[in-house]
N, C-alpha and C positions, 0 to 999 in steps of 0.2 A: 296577452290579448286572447278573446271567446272567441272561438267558431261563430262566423255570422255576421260578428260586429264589423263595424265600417272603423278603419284608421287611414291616418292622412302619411302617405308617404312623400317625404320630403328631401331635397338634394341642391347641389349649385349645380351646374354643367357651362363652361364658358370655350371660347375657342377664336382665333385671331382671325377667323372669316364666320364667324356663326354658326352655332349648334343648330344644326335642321331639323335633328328629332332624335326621339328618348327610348329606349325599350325598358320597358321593367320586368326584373324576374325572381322569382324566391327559389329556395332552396329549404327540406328539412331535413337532410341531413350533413348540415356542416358545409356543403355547397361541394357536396360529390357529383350531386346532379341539380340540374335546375329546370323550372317547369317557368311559362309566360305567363306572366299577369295579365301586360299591355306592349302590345309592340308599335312600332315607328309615332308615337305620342309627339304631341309639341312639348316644348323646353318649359315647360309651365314653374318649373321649380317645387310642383303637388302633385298627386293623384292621391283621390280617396279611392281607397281599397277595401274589397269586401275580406274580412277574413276567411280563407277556404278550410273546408271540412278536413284538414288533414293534420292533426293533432303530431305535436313533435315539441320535446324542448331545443333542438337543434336548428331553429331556423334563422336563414339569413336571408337579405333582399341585395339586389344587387341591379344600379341604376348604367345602361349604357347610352352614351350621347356617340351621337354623326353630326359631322357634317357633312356638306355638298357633297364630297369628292368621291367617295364617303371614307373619309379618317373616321374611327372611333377611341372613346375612350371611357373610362367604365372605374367606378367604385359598389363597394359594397357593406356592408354592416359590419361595423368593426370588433361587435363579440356577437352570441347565437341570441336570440331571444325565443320566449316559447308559444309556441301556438296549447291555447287550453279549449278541449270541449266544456263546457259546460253544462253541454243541453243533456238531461237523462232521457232514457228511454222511454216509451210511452207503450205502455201494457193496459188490457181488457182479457179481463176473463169473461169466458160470454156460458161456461157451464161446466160444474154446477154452478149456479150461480142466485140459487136462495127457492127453497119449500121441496126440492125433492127429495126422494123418499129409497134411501137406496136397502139390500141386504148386506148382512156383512157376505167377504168372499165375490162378492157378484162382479163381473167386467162390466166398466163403466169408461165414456170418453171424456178425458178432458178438453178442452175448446177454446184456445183463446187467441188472439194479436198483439205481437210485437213488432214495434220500430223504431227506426234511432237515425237519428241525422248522419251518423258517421257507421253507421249498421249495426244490428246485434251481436256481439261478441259470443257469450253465452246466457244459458236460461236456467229457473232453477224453481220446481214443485216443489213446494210446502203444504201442509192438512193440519187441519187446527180441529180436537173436538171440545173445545172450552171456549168459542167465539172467540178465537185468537189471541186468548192470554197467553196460549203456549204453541209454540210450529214448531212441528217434527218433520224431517227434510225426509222428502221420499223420493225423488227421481232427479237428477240432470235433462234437459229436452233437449231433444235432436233438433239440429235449426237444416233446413230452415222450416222445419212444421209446426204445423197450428193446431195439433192433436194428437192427444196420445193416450194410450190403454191405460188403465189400472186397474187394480187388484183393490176393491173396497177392502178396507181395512177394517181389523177384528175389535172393534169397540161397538157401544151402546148407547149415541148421544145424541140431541134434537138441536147441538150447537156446533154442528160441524161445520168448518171454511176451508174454501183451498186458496191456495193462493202463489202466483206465478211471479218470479224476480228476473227481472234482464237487466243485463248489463253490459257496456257500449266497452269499444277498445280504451277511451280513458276513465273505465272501473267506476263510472255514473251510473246508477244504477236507477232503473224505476220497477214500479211492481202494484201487482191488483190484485185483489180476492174478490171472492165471491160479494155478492151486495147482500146478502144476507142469508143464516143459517140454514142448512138442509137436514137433514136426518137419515142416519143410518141405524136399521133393526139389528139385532142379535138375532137369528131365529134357530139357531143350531143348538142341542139342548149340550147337557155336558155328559160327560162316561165316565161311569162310575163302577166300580169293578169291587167286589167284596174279599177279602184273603182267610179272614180269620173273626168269628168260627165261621167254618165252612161245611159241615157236616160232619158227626162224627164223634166230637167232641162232650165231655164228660165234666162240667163245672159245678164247683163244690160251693156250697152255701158260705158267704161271707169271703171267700178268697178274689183275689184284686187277678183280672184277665184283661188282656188288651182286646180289643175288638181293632183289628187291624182291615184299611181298603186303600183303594186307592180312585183321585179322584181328578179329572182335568176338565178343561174348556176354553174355545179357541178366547172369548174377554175374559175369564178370568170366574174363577168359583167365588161365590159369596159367600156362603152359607153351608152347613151339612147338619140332616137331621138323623139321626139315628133310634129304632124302634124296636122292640121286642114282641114278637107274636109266642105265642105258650099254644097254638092250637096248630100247629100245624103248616102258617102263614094263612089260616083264613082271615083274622083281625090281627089288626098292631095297632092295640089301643095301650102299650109302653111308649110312653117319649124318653127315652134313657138318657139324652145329651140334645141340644142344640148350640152347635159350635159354630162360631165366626170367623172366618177366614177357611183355607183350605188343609185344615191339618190331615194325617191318614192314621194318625192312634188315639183310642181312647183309654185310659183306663179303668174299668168298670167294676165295681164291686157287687157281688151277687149276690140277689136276693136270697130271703130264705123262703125259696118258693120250689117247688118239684113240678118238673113237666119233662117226658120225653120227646116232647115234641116241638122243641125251641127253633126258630127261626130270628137274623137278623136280617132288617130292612135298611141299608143307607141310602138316604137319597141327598141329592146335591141339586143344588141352587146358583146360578149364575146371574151379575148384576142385571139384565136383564128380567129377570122372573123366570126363565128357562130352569125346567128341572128334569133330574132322570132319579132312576134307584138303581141298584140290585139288593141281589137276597144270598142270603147262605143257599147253594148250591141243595142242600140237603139238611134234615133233622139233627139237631146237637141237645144234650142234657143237661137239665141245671137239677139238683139236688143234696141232699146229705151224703156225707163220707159210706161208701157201700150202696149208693143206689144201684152202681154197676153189675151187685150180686140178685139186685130185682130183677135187673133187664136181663140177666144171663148173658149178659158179654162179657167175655174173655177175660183175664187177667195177667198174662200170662203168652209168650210163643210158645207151639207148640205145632208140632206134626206129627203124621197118624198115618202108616199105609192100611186103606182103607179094603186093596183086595193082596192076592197072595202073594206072598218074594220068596223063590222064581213066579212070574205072571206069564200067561201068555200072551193074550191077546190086549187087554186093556191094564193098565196101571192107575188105577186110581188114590190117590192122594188128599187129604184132607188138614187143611190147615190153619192156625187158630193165628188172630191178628189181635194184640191188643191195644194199640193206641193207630191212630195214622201214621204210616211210613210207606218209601218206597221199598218195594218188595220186588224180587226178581227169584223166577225160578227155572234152569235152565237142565239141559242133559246134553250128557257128553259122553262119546264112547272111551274103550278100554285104552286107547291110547291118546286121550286128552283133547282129539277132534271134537268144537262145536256144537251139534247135530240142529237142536231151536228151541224157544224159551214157551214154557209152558204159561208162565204168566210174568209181564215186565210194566211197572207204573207203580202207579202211589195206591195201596189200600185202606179203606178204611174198616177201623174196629169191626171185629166179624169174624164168622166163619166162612172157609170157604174151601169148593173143592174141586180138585183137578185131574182131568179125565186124560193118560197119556195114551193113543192110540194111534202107532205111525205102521203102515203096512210095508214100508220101503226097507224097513232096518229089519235086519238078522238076527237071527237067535247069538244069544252073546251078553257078555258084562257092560253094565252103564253105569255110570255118575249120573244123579242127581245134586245139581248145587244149590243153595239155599242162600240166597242174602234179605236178612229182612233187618234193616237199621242199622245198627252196626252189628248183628248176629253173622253169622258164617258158618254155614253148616255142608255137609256134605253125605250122601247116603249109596250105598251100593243096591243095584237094583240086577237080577238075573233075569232077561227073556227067555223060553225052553220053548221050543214048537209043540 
């Protein structure tokens, strides 16, 4: 039998001076305890019963008769029957609840009403951005509230629903969305970061070079355009790729064109229409095999003390880079101590030259150490007052 509904309970009760009156009582569980119906009733042999909100397959009724004196005497259901809710809960979402207009990332409240004849058990958020062909579960709510934060989520659609599920202790569940679609903007662009070429770099007519980046955003990248400037980055009138989805390598075959003054532009596109770039950090070269002996750069490691060994005062050093690499150059006294690095990070293709002048250190024997790529050099240096 449903929560609610009216059933007819029925019984004999007889007695050799007359039954006076009836108490009725149920029990749900198994008749450990018992709760009144109806007590000191006449002997009607009926009472219509409302069924009470207390859901159980374990229930029994149990009829006791008096008489005058008062003797009683008493039956009761001879197996369990089940009390069934029926009734689901009843849910309103009251916001969002159709035209507004959120950002993504932005705190927004949800707002709605739940109730249940036999009370709400638990609740359960859902966010639809395809007008609810598809719900993606975002929260459990706290009961007993009717409100709760969130975190707009990182899409881009004009069909977005929420939508609130309750359900009662017997797992009837009811539930409401939105009445119609709101909208959430993307406004966040996306980042987009360049690795390769990055300045520096020396590419040869017709040889196959990655142009390597990388590229994110909180919905999702769409699109990546990638462009060639030859002056400098003042125009990038190359369109060298326009790729779909979010790759971060291209492979690119080089023209046969000469410039020292090449620049890459990526820029990135998110379903939104949201876009960002970067650029090659600095000047890279495209040319013929030996363009590098036009530019007069290097070919070659190479170092040069620049003033006298023994030095007094300043040690200057000179030294030749010829591709990008990290390079470290450091000094260390006669017994293998430390002292500080004249130069430590990534150089690119170049000259370059290094001024050592410490007033603290002693006339005496040094190391000079050298790492440049996998080179490994080491040079003895004499200070004399």
């Amino acid at each position: 039998m449903n929560i609610g509904e009216t059933d007819t309970i029925s019984w004999i009760a007889t007695d050799n001076n007359n039954v006076d009156s009836v108490s009725l009582l149920y029990s749900t569980d198994n008749g450990s305890n018992w709760n009144a119906i109806a007590l000191g009733q006449p002997n009607d042999s009926q009472y219509i019963w409302t069924v009470p909100a207390t859901p159980s397959v374990q229930c029994l009724v149990r009829v006791i008769a008096y008489d005058a004196f008062p003797n009683s005497g008493q039956d009761e259901s001879d197996a369990v029957f089940t009390i069934r809710d029926a009734e689901a809960p009843q849910v309103t979402v009251f916001h969002p609840n159709g035209g507004e207009v959120f950002s993504t990332g932005q705190i927004d409240t949800l707002r709605w009403s739940a109730s249940d004849n036999i009370g709400v058990d638990s609740l359960l958020f859902e966010f639809s951005s395809d007008n609810g062909n598809q719900w993606q579960y975002v929260s459990d709510l706290p009961l007993p509230d009717s409100s709760f934060e969130w975190t707009i989520p990182d899409v881009h659609s004009d069909q977005c629903l929420v939508r609130v599920r309750a359900y009662d202790a017997g797992f009837n569940m009811g539930a409401d969305a939105s009445d119609s679609a709101f909208t959430i903007v993307d406004d966040i662009a996306p980042q987009v970061l360049v690795f390769v070429p990055n300045g520096g770099e020396i590419w040869y007519w017709n040889n196959v070079e990655t142009i390597e980046w990388q590229s994110s955003d909180n919905a999702g990248i769409d699109s990546i355009d990638l462009y060639l400037s030859l002056d400098g980055g003042s125009t990038y009138p190359l369109l060298l790729a326009h790729i779909v989805g979010n790759d971060s390598a291209y492979d690119w075959t080089i023209p046969e064109t000469t410039s020292y003054e090449c620049m890459i532009r990526i820029t990135g596109y998110d379903v939104a229409g949201n876009s960002a770039y970067d650029l090659s950090d600095s000047l890279f070269t495209i040319g013929e095999v030996g363009v590098e002996e036009q530019l007069g750069l290097p070919t070659a490691f190479a170092l040069q003390f620049m003033s006298s060994n023994p030095y007094t005062n300043d040690l200057i050093l000179k030294i030749q880079i010829p591709e990008v690499m990290p390079v470290t150059v450091s000094v260390y006294d006669v017994k293998g101590c430390f002292i500080e690095h004249l130069v430590k990070g990534e150089l690119k293709r170049g000259y370059y030259t290094l001024n050592w002048n410490n007033p603290n250190i002693s006339a005496g024997i040094y190391f000079i150490r050298i790492s440049a790529g996998d080179l490994e050099r080491t040079e003895k240096v004499i200070k004399i007052k």
